[in-house]
C-alpha positions as CSV (number, residue, x, y, z in Angstrom):
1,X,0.0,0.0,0.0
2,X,1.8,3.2,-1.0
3,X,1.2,5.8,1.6
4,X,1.3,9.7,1.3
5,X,0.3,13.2,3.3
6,X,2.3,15.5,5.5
7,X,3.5,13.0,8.4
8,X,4.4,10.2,5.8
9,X,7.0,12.8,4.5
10,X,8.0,13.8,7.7
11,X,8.7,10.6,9.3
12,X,10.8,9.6,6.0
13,X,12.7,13.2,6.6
14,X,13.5,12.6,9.6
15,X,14.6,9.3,9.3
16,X,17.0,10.2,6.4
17,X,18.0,13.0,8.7
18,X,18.8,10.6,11.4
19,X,20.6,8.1,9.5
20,X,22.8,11.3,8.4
21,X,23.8,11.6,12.5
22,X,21.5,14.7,13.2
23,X,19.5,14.2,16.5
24,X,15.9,14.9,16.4
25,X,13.3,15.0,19.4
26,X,9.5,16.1,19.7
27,X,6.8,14.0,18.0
28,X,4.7,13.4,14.8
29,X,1.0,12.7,14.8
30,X,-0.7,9.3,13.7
31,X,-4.3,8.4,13.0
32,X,-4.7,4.7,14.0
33,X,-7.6,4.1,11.3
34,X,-8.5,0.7,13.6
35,X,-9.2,2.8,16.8
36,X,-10.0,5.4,14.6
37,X,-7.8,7.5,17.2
38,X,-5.3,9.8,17.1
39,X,-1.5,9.4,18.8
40,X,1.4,11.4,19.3
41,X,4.8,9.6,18.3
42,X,8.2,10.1,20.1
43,X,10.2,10.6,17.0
44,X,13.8,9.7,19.3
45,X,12.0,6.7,21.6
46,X,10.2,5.8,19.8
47,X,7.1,5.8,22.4
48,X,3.5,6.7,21.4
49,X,1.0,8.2,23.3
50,X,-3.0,8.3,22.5
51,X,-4.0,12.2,22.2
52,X,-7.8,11.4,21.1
53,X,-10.6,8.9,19.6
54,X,-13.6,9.6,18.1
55,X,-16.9,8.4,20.1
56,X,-19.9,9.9,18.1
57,X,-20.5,11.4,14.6
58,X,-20.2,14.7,13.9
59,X,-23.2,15.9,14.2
60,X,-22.8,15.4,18.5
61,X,-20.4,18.3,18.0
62,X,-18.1,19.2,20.5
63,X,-18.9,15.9,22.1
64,X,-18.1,13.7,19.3
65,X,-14.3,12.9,20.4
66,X,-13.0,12.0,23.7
67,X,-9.7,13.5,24.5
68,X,-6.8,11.8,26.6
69,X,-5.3,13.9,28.9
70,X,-2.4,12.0,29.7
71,X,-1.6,12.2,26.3
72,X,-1.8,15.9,26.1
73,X,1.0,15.9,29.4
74,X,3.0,13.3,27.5
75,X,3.5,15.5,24.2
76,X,4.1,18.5,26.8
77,X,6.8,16.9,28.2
78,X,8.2,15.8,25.1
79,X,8.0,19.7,24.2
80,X,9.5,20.6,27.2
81,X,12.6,17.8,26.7
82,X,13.3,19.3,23.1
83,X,13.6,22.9,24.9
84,X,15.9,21.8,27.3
85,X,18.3,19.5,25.2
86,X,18.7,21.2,21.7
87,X,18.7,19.1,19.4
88,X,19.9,19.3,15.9
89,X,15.6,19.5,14.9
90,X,13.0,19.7,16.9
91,X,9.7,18.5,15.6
92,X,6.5,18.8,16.6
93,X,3.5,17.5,14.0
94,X,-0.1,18.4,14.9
95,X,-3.6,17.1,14.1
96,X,-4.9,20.5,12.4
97,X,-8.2,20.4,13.6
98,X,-7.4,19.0,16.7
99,X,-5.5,21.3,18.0
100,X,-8.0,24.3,17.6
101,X,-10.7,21.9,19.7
102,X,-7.7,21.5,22.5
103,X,-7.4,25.1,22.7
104,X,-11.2,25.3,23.4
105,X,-11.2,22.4,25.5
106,X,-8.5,23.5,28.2
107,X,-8.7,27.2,26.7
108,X,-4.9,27.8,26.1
């Protein structure tokens, strides 16, 4: 199955990037098509965190999702390590429409 989009190209970026020595942290985002969820991806561990899942059609709008906190704290800290250790790219990928519904959910 040939796969494209934004996060596709990324990932393969970043991995020719890496295999060229430069260090990358922060995280891309995934849609799991069987959970029909969302996750964040450690792009140096590796690790993935859920970030949300959808539980109802649109049309149960703003209800229609159910958002993982924990998630949320694990791409903060994954931020925060980027800031702190400078890496040679720091990445951070978002789910576009995700992220305007997280700044109304914890109104950042």
């Amino acid at each position: 199955m040939m796969r494209s989009g934004k996060t596709f190209f990324l990932m393969e970026i970043l991995s020719l990037l890496q295999v060229d020595g430069l260090v990358a942290k922060g995280f891309v985002a995934i849609h799991n098509a069987e959970s029909d969820a969302f996750l964040i991806k450690n792009v140096a561990a590796n690790e993935e965190a859920f970030i949300m899942r959808w539980v109802a059609g649109f049309e149960k709008r703003s209800h229609h999702f159910k958002i993982f906190p924990e998630g949320v704290e694990k791409g903060l800290d994954w931020i925060e390590e980027a800031l702190e250790q400078s890496p040679d790219i720091a990445v951070f990928d978002e789910i576009g429409f995700v992220k305007n519904v997280l700044l109304y959910v914890f109104r950042w």
